[in-house]
N, C-alpha and C positions, 0 to 999 in steps of 0.2 A: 509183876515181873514180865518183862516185854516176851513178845512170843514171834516165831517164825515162820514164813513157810517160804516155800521152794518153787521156782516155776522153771520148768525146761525154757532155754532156749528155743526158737519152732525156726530151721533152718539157719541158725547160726545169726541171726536177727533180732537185734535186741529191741526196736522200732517195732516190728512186727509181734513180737513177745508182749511188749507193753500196749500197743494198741488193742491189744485182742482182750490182757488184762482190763483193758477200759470198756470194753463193749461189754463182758461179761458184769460189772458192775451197772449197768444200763440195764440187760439181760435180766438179771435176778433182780431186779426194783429198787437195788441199793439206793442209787441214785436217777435223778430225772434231770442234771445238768454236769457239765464236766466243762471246766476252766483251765485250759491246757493251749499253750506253743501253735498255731497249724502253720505248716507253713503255705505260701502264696505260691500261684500259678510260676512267678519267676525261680522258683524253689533258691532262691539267694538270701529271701529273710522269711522271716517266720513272724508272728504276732499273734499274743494271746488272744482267746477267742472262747465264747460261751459257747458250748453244744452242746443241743439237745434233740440231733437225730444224729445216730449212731451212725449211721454211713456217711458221715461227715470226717472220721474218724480216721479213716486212710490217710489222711493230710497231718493227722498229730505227728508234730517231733518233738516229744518233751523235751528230747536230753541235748536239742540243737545248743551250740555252744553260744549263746550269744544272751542277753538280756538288754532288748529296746529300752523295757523301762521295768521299774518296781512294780511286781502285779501287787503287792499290798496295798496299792493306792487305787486298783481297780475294785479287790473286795471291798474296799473301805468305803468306796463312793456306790458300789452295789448295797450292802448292808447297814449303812450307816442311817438310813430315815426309817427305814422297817429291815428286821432281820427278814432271811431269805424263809420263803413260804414253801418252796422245794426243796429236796433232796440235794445239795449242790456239791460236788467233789469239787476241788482246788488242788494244781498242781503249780508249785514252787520249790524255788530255790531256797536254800537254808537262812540265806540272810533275808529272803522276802518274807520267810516265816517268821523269824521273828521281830521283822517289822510288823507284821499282822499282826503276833501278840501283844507289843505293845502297844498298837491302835485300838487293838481290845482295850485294854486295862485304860486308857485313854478315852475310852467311849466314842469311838470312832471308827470302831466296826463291831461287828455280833458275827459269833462263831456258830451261833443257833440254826441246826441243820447243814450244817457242813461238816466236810467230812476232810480234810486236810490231810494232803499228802507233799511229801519230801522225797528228795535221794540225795548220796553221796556227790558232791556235786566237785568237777575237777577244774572250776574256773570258767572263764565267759570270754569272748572277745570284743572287741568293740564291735559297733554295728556296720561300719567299714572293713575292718580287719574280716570280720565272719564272711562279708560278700568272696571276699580274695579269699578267704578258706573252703568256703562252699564250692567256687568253680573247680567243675567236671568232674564231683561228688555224687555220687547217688544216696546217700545213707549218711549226715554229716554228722547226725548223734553216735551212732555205731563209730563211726570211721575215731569221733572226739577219744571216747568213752573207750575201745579197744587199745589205740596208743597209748593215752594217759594211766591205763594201769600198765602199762609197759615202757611208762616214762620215757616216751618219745611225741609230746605236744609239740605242735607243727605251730610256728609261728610266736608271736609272745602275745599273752594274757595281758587282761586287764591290770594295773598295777595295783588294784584294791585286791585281786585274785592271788595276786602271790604273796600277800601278806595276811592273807584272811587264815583267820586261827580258831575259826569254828566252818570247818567245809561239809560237816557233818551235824546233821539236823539236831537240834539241840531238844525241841518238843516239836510232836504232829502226832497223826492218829497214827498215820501208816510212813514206811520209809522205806522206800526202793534200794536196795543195796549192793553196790560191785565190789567193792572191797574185800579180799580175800575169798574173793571168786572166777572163775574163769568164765566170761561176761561172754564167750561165745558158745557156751554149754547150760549156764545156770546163774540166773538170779537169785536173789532174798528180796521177801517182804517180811519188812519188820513192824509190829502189832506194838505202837505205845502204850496206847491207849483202849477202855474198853470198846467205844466207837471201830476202834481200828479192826481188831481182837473178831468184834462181832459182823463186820465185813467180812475179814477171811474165812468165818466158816461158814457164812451163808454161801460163801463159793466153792465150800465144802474142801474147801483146803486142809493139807492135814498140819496143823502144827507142832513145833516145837521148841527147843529150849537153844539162843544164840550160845555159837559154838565158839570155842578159846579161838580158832584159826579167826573169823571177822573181828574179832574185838583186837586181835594185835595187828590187824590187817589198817584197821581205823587206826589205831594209837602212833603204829609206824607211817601211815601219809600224814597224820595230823602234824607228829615229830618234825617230820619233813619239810613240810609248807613252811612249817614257824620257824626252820632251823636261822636263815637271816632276816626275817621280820624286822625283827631289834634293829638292826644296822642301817635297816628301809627306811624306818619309819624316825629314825635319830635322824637320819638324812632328809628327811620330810620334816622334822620339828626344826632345822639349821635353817634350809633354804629360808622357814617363815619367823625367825626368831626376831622379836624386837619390832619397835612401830617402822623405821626404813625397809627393814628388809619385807614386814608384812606387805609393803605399799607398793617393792617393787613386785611382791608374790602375785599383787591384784591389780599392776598397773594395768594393765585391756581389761577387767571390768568395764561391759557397757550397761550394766543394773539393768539387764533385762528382765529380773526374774524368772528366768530359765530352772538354774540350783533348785531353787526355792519353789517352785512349780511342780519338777519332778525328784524334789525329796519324799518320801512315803511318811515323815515324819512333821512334816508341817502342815498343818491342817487347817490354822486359824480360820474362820472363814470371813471375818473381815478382818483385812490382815492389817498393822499397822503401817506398813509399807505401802500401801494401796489406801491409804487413808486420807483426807482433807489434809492432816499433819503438812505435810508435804506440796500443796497446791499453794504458792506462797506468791506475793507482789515481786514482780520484776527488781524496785527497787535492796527489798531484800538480799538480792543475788550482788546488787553494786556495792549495798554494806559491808560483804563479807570481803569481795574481791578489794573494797578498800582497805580494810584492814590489815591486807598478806599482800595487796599489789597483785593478788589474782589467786584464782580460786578456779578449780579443777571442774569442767563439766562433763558428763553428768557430776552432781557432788554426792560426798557420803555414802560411797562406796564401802568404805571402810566400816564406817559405822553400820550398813545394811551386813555383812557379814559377821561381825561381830555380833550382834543380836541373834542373830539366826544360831552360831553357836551357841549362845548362851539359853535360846527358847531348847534346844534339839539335842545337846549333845550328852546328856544322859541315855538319850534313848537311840542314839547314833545308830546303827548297824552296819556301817560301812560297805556298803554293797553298789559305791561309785558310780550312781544315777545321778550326780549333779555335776561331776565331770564329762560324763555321757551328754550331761544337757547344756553345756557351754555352748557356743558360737564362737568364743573367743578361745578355746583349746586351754583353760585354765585349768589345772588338776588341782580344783577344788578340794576332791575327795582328803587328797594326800594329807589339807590342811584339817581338814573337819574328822580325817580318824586319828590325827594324834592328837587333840583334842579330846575326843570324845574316849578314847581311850583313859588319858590322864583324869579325865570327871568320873569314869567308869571304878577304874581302880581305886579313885579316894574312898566312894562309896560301896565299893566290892559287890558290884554289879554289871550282871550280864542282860543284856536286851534282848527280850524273849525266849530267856532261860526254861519261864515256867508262868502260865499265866498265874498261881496263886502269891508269887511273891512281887510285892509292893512296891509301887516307882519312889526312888531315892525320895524324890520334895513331895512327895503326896501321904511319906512317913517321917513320923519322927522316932528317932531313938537318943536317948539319953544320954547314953554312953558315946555318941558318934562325934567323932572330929575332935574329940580331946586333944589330937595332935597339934590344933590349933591354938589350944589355949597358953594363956602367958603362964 
C-alpha cells in the first residue's frame, strides 16, 4: 500500500521546497547523484543535467514546463553497458517514466541503484513556446504548477499534452504530488515502492495513509484531460487515413532521422535505416524513376515511417519528442499516438504500466486475438 508524506511549502515556493527536498537526499547518503532540469544562465531553457555537488542545486527547476527531449534516452544510454555503480535519483515526467520502464523490460536500461522519481505533471510546452512563457518570470515551475491547478495555463501545450491519459505517474519509487493540494502551502510525497517507502524515512518523514481528497483530485484532472482526447485523436487518425492522405501527412519529410533519433523507444544500434541496405547504384534510382516517370527524392519516406511504427508502437508513450525533433514542423507524434494506441488496446496494454508485466511480442497467450480468427 503506497504511503505518504507531507512537506511544508518554505515561503510559498515550490522550487525552493523541492530543492531543499533534493539536497536532503544528498545530505542523508540516499543518494550521490540526482538527474533533474537545471536551468541555464539565460534562465529561458533548462536541460537535464547529472549532479553530484549539491550546491549545484539552486539552478534545479524540476517542474519548468517544458521537455527538450525524452530523459529516458539519457538513463538508457547512462545504464545501458553497466548498471549505475552509485546511488543515482532520476527525476521525470510520467511519460519518460514509463519509457524507462519499458527500456527496462527491453534491456536497454537497468534500474539497479536508482532511485526513480515522478510528479503529477500538467503538460509541457514546446521549447520555443516555454522561451515566450519564461520571459520576465522568476519562478516558471511555480508560476506553471499554481495556474494549472487553477486552470488558467497560459498559452497552449503540447498537443501530445492535451490528450495524454496517463498525466499521472503510473509506477516510480516516489511521486511528487499537487493534486488536491494547495501547492502554495503543502506537497505530498507518494512512497510506491519499497525503495521509495525507505527513502522517506530515512529523512525521517512521518508517513501515512493517501487520503480520499488526492485520489479524487487525480481522477477528476485525469477526467478532464481525456474529456476530448477521442475527438483529437479521430481527428489525428482522418487527417493520416489511407496511402494519399498518409503521403500528404509526410509530404516535407526530409528523412533526416531526427523522429527516430529522439524517440526513447528506438534503440536498434545498428539501425536498418542506417544500413548498406540503402547505399545503392545511381543507376538504380533511373530504374525506379523509369518506371513511374519520376520518383520522389529523398525516397522511401513512407516506408521509413511505417517501419518505425511497426518496430515501436507497442511500447509508444506518446510524450511528443519526435515532433519536437522535426525541422520540418511535421506533428509526427499525432500519427504515431493513434497508432500506437490502436496496437495498445488490441493487446490491452499499457507502456510502463508495471515492470513485471510482459511486452505484447515477447508473450504469447493462447487465448489472444481470437477476434482475428475466421
Amino acid at each position: 500500500m503506497p504511503k505518504v508524506a507531507h512537506l511544508g511549502v518554505k515561503d510559498g515556493s515550490i522550487r525552493q521546497t523541492v530543492n531543499g527536498f533534493w539536497k536532503e537526499l544528498f545530505e542523508k547518503k540516499i543518494i550521490e547523484g540526482l538527474m533533474v532540469p537545471l536551468e541555464l544562465p539565460n534562465r529561458a531553457s533548462v536541460v537535464q543535467t547529472l549532479v553530484t555537488e549539491p550546491g549545484k542545486l539552486k539552478y534545479a527547476n524540476a517542474f519548468a514546463p517544458v521537455m527538450p527531449v525524452n530523459a529516458s534516452r539519457i538513463v538508457s544510454r547512462m545504464t545501458k553497458v553497466t548498471p549505475s555503480q552509485r546511488n543515482l535519483a532520476v527525476v521525470l515526467r510520467p511519460c519518460e517514466m514509463r519509457a524507462l520502464i519499458d527500456l527496462t523490460k527491453l534491456k536497454q536500461a537497468s534500474l539497479e541503484n536508482i532511485l526513480t522519481i515522478s510528479y503529477d505533471c500538467f503538460g509541457a510546452y514546446s521549447v520555443t513556446d516555454y522561451m515566450e512563457f519564461a520571459e520576465g518570470k522568476d519562478e516558471t515551475g511555480d508560476a506553471f504548477i499554481k495556474n494549472a491547478l487553477e486552470d488558467k495555463v497560459e498559452g497552449q501545450l503540447r498537443w501530445n499534452c492535451t490528450v495524454c491519459e496517463h498525466p499521472v505517474p503510473l509506477y516510480c519509487d516516489l511521486i511528487i504530488g499537487f493534486l488536491g493540494r494547495d501547492a502554495k502551502s503543502e506537497l505530498c510525497v507518494i512512497a510506491q515502492t519499497e525503495a521509495g517507502e525507505n527513502a522517506l524515512k530515512t529523512l525521517n518523514l512521518e508517513l501515512g495513509e493517501i487520503d480520499e481528497k488526492g485520489e479524487q483530485a487525480v481522477a477528476a484532472f485525469v477526467e478532464k484531460r481525456t474529456k476530448d482526447r477521442d475527438a483529437k485523436l479521430e481527428e489525428a487518425r482522418k487527417a493520416a487515413a489511407g496511402p494519399e492522405n498518409m503521403l500528404n501527412f509526410l509530404s516535407t519529410c526530409i528523412k533526416c532521422h531526427n523522429c527516430m533519433t529522439n524517440c526513447p523507444i528506438c534503440y536498434c544500434k545498428e539501425c536498418f535505416f542506417n544500413s548498406p541496405t540503402f547505399e545503392l547504384d545511381s543507376e538504380k534510382y533511373f530504374d525506379w524513376a523509369d518506371r513511374r516517370g519520376g520518383i520522389r527524392m529523398p525516397n522511401d519516406t513512407l516506408f521509413f515511417h511505417l517501419t518505425r511504427m511497426a518496430h515501436m508502437a507497442t511500447s509508444c508513450v506518446a510524450c511528443g519528442a519526435c515532433t519536437e525533433a522535426c525541422p520540418s514542423d511535421i506533428e509526427i507524434a499525432k500519427l504515431f499516438t493513434v497508432v500506437g494506441k490502436n496496437i495498445q488496446d488490441v493487446f490491452k496494454y499499457i507502456p510502463g504500466k508495471s515492470l513485471d508485466e510482459p511486452l505484447p511480442l515477447a508473450d504469447f497467450k493462447e487465448e489472444e486475438l481470437r477476434m482475428f480468427e475466421n
